[in-house]
C-alpha positions in Angstrom: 82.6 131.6 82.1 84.7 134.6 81.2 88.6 133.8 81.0 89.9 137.2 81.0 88.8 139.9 83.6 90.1 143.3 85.5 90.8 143.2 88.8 90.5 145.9 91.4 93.2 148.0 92.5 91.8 148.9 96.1 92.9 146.8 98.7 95.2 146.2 101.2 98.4 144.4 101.9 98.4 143.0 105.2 95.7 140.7 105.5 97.3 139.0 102.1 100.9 138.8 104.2 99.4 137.2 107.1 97.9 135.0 105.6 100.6 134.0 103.5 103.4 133.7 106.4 100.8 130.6 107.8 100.4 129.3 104.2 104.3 129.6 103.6 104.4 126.8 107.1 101.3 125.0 106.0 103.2 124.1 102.8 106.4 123.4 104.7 104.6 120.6 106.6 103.1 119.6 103.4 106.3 119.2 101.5 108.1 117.4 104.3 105.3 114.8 104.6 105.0 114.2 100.8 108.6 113.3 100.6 108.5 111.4 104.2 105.8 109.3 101.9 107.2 106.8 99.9 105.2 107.4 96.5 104.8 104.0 94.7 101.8 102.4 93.4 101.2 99.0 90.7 101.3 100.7 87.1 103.5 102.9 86.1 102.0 106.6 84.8 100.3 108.0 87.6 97.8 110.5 85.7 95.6 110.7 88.5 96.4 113.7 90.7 93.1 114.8 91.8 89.7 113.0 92.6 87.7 115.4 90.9 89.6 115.0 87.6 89.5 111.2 88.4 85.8 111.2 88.8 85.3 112.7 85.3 87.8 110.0 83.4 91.0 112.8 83.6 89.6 114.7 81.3 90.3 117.8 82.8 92.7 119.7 80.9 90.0 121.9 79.2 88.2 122.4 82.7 91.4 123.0 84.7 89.4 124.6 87.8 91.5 123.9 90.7 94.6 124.0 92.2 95.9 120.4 90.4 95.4 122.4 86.7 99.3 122.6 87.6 99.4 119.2 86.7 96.5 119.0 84.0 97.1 122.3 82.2 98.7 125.5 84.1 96.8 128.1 82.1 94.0 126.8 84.3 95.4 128.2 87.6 94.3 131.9 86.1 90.5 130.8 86.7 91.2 131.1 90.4 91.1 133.9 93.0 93.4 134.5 95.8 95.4 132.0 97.8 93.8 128.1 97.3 95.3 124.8 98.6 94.4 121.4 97.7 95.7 118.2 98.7 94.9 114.4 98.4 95.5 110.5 98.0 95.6 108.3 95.5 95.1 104.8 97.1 94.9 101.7 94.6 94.3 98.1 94.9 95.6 95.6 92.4 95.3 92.5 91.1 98.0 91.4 88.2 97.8 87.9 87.7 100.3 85.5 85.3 99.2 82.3 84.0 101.8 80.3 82.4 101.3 78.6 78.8 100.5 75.6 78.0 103.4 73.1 78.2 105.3 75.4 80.3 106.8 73.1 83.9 104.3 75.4 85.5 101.6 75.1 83.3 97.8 75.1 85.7 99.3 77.6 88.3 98.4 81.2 89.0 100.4 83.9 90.2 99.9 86.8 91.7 101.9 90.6 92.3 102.9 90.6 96.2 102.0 94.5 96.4 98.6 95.2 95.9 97.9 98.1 98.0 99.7 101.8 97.7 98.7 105.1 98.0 100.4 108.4 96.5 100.0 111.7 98.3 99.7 115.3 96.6 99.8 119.1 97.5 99.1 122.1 95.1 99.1 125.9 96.1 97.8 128.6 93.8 98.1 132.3 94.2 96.6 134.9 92.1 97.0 138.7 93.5 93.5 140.4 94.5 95.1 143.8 94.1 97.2 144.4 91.2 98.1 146.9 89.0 100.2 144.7 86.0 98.6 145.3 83.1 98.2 141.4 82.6 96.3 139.3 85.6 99.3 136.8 86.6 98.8 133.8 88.9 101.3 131.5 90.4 101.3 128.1 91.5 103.4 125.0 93.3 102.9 121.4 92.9 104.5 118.2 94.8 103.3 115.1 93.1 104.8 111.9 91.4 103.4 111.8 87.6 105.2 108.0 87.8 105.6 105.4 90.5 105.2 101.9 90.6 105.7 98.5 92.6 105.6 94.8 91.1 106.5 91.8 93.0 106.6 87.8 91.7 107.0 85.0 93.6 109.8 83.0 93.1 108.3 79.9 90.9 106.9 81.6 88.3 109.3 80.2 85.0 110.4 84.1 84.2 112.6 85.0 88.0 115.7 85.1 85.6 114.3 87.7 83.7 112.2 89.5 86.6 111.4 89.7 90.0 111.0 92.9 91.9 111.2 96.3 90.3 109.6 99.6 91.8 109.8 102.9 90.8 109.7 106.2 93.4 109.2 109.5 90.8 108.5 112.7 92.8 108.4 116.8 91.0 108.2 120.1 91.9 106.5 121.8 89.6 106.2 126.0 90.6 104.2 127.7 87.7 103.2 130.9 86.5 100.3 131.5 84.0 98.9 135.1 82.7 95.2 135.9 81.4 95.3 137.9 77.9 92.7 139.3 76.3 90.0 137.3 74.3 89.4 134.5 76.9 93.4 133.4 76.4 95.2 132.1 79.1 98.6 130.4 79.1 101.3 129.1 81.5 104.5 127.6 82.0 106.3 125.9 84.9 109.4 124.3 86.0 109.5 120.5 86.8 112.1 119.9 89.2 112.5 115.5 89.1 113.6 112.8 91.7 113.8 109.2 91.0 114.4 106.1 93.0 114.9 102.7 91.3 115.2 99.6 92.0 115.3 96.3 89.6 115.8 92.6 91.1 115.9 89.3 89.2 117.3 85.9 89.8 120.8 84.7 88.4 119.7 81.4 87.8 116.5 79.7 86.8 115.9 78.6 90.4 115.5 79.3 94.0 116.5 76.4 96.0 117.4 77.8 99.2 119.9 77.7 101.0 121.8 78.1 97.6 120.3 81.6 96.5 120.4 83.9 94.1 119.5 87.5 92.6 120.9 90.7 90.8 119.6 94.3 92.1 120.0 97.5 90.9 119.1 100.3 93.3 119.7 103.9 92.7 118.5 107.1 92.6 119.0 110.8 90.3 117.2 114.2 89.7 116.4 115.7 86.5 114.7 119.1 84.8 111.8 119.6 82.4 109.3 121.9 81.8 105.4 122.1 81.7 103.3 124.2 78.9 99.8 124.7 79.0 97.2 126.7 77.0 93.2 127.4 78.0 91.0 129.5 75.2 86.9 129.9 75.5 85.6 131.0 72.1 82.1 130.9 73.7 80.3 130.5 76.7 79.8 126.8 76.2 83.4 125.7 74.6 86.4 125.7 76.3 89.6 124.5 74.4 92.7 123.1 76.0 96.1 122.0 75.7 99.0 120.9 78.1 102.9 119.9 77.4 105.0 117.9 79.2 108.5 117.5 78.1 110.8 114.4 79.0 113.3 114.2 81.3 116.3 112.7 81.0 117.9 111.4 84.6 121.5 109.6 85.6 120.4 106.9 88.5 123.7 106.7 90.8 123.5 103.6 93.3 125.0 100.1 94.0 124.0 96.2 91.9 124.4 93.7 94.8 124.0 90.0 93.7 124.6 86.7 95.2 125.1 83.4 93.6 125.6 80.6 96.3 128.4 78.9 96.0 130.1 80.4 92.8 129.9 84.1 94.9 130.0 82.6 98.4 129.5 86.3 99.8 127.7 88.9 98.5 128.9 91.1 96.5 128.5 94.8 95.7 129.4 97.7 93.1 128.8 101.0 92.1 126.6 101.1 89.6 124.7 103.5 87.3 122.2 103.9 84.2 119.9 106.4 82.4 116.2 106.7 82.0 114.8 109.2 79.5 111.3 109.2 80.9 108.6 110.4 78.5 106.8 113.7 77.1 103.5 114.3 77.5 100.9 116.1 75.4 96.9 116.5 75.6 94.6 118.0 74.4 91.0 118.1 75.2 87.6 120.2 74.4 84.9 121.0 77.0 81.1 121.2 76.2 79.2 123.0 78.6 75.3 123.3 77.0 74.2 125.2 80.5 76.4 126.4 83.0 74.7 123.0 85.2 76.5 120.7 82.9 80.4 120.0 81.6 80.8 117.4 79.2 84.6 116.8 78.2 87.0 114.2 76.0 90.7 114.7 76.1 93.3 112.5 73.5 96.8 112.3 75.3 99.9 111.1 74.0 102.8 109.4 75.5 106.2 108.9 74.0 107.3 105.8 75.6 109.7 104.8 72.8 111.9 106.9 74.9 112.3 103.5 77.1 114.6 101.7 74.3 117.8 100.0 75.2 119.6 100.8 78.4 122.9 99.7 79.9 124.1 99.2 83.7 127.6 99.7 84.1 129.4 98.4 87.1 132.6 100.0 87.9 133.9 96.8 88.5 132.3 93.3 88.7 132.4 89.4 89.7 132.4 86.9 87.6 130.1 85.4 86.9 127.8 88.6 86.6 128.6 91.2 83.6 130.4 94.3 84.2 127.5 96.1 81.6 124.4 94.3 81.6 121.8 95.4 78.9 117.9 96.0 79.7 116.4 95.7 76.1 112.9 97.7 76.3 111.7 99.1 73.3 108.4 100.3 74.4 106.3 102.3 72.4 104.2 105.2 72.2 100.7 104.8 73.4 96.8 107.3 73.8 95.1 107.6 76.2 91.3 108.8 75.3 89.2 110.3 78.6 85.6 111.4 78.4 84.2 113.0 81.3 80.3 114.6 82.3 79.9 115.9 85.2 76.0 117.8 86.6 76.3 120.5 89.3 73.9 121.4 91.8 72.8 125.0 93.2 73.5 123.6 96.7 77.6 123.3 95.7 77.4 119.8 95.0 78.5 117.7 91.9 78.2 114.6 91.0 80.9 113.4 87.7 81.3 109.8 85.9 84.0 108.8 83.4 85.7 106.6 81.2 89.4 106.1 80.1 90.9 103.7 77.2 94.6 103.1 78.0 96.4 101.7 74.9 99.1 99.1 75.6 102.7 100.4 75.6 105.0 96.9 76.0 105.9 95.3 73.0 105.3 91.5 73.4 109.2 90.8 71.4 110.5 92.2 75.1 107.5 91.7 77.4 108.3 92.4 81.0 106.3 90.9 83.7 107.5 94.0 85.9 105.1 96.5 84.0 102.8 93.6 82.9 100.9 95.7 80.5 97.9 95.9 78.0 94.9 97.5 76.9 92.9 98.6 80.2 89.8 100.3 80.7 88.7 102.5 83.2 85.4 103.4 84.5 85.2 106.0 87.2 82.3 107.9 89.2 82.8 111.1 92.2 81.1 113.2 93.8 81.8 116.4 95.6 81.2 119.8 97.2 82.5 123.2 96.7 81.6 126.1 98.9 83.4 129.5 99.7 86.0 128.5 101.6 85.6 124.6 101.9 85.8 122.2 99.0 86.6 118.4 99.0 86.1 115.7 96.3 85.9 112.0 96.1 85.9 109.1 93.2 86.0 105.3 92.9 88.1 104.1 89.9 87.2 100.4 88.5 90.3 99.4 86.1 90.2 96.1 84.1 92.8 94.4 81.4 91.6 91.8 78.8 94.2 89.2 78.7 97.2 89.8 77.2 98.8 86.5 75.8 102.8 86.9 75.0 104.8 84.0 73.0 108.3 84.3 71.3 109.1 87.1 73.7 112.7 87.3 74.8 114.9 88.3 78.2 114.6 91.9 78.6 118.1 91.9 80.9 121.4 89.8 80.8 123.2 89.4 84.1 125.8 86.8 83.2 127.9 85.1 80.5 125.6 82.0 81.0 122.4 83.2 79.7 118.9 81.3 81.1 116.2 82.3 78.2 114.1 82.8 80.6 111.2 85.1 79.2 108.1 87.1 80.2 105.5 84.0 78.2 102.1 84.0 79.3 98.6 85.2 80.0 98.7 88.5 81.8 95.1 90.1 83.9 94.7 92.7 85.6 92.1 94.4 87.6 92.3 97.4 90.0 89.9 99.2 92.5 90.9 102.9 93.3 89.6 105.6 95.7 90.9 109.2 95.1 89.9 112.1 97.9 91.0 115.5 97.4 90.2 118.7 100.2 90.5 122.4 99.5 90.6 125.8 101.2 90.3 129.0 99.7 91.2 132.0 101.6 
């Protein structure tokens, strides 16, 4: 596959402004009902933005062929012609469970997260000119999609409710890009990332729920932030492709409220203004394709996440009621993680494609602060798709198996402080987890 080319100059105009007043509304409806969409799903990276990509593992950033290489890697958008538009859904199933240690009050019971099912929408739009007389082929894309999201929810008798609860995360970004073909099979591209974020955090005050007399602390709010995408796509041969992709952190001010309740030392609830800061992390992969007859496209990508960026973080009330702190501390300290993604996939002369892939997901919580609301550890991921692309019409679809050896955590120790009267109620325990995923995309070129 050649990466750089020379396009025609004969041509006309119109068609390409007709069709691009209609795509201009398509994508209006598109955007409207991605943000209508609550994006939240268990986890909390969301790498999987397109069920092709998904079938083959996510290793895709050397491959890069559709519409969601504005995601992946940018310079991919160059290998595509004219107007395209692909959409999807992510929809996930699954199963965290906690079992508490031995000697623990609770110690024989299982728990389970309350929100197993979610799904996360996406929309891409790519545009490369068919008549053009730039010395340099350009291309141009948009993106709506949530790289993060998540939703954990514990029942109230699990021995860590002072520590954690409820927490879910809504991360949405527009991403418009613009890559250029050079010479040599050399493509780059760059983009904007344009970031919204929701939050919301709930734990109990006190060790226990006894009803009528309750009690909780939760933080809601809700920011925007900048960052920037980088991506870089070279074929020294026929059968290699080489590629890299950047995504830089983003730094983002959640304004909201902390509402808390503590039956009968607060007899009514009470709530503040509130705000904190979440640096969420950069990005970077990089991945080599292996393509020993244009029927065949084996890949493996290494990417790296900087979670250390989730360290120590305060909440600051404007004002507060005793007994609750005015500042209360979440004490993180994650830490960077891989992820390692090999992907084959066989095409067929009649359009289709069948792909399979693997993913190894390193562990990114530190047991010393272990929270129960990302419940993490190693995971694997085995995946399989299938799919069709034709002239106009393309669609793919993948089922994702994820599974989590369990992770046991002792000595760990409160990741938040609400009052003066401390609990020491910690995340201690055997954490599983299993998940079941389904990922569709659909496509038009035109």
């Amino acid at each position: 596959m050649c990466i750089y080319s020379v396009r025609s100059v004969v041509g006309t105009h119109k068609p390409a402004m007709i069709n691009r007043t209609g795509l201009f509304k398509f994508l209006a409806l598109m955007i409207l009902a991605v943000w209508a969409w609550k994006a939240s799903a268990n986890g909390f990276a969301l790498p999987d933005q397109d069920a092709f990509a998904t079938g083959r593992g996510e290793a895709f950033v050397a491959t890069a062929d559709n519409p969601s290489a504005i995601y992946y890697n940018p310079a991919g958008i160059t290998q595509l012609e004219g107007n395209n538009v692909r959409g999807g859904l992510y929809g996930i199933y699954l199963d965290s469970k906690f079992s508490p240690l031995k000697g623990a009050p609770n110690f024989g019971h299982n728990y389970y997260n309350q929100d197993n099912l979610a799904a996360v929408p996406r929309i891409f739009y790519t545009y490369t000119p068919t008549t053009t007389n730039m010395l340099i082929p350009v291309s141009f894309g948009l993106g709506i999609y949530a790289p993060f999201g998540g939703n954990m929810s514990w029942p109230q008798d699990t021995g860590f409710r002072a520590d954690a609860l409820d927490g879910s995360l809504t991360y949405l970004t527009i991403n418009p890009v613009v890559a250029v073909k050079l010479p040599y099979n050399f493509s780059i591209g760059a983009g904007l990332m344009v970031n919204y974020a929701h939050m919301e955090l709930e734990q109990g005050i006190t060790r226990f729920y006894l009803p009528p007399n309750t009690n909780f602390f939760r933080f809601t709010g809700d920011g925007w932030s900048v960052g920037y995408n980088l991506g870089v796509l070279w074929q020294p041969i026929d059968q290699i492709s080489i590629g890299a992709s950047f995504r830089s952190s983003a730094k983002v001010t959640l304004d909201g409220q902390a509402r808390y309740e503590d039956w009968p030392q607060i007899y009514e609830p009470a709530q503040h203004s509130a705000q904190t800061d979440f640096k969420f992390p950069l990005t970077a992969v990089v991945g080599i394709s292996y393509r020993p007859t244009p029927k065949w496209n084996m890949e493996f990508d290494a990417s790296y996440t900087d979670w250390s960026c989730f360290g120590s973080n305060i909440i600051h009330q404007t004002t507060t009621t005793y007994p609750v702190l005015q500042d209360i501390p979440l004490r993180l300290f994650w830490q960077p993680s891989w992820m390692y993604e090999f992907g084959i996939t066989r095409y067929f002369d009649s359009g289709w494609q069948a792909s399979a892939g693997f993913v190894y997901n390193q562990n990114s919580v530190p047991n010393e602060y272990y929270t129960p609301l990302a419940a993490d550890m190693d995971r694997y991921f085995f995946s399989a798709g299938t799919g069709y692309k034709g002239k106009h019409f393309n669609f793919d679809i993948a089922y994702q198996f994820g599974y989590g050896p369990t992770q046991t955590v002792v000595g760990s120790k409160p990741t938040s402080t609400v009052t003066q009267n401390t609990t020491n109620q910690n995340g201690d325990g055997k954490y599983d987890f299993i998940s079941h995923a389904v990922s569709v995309s659909v496509g038009w070129r035109f």
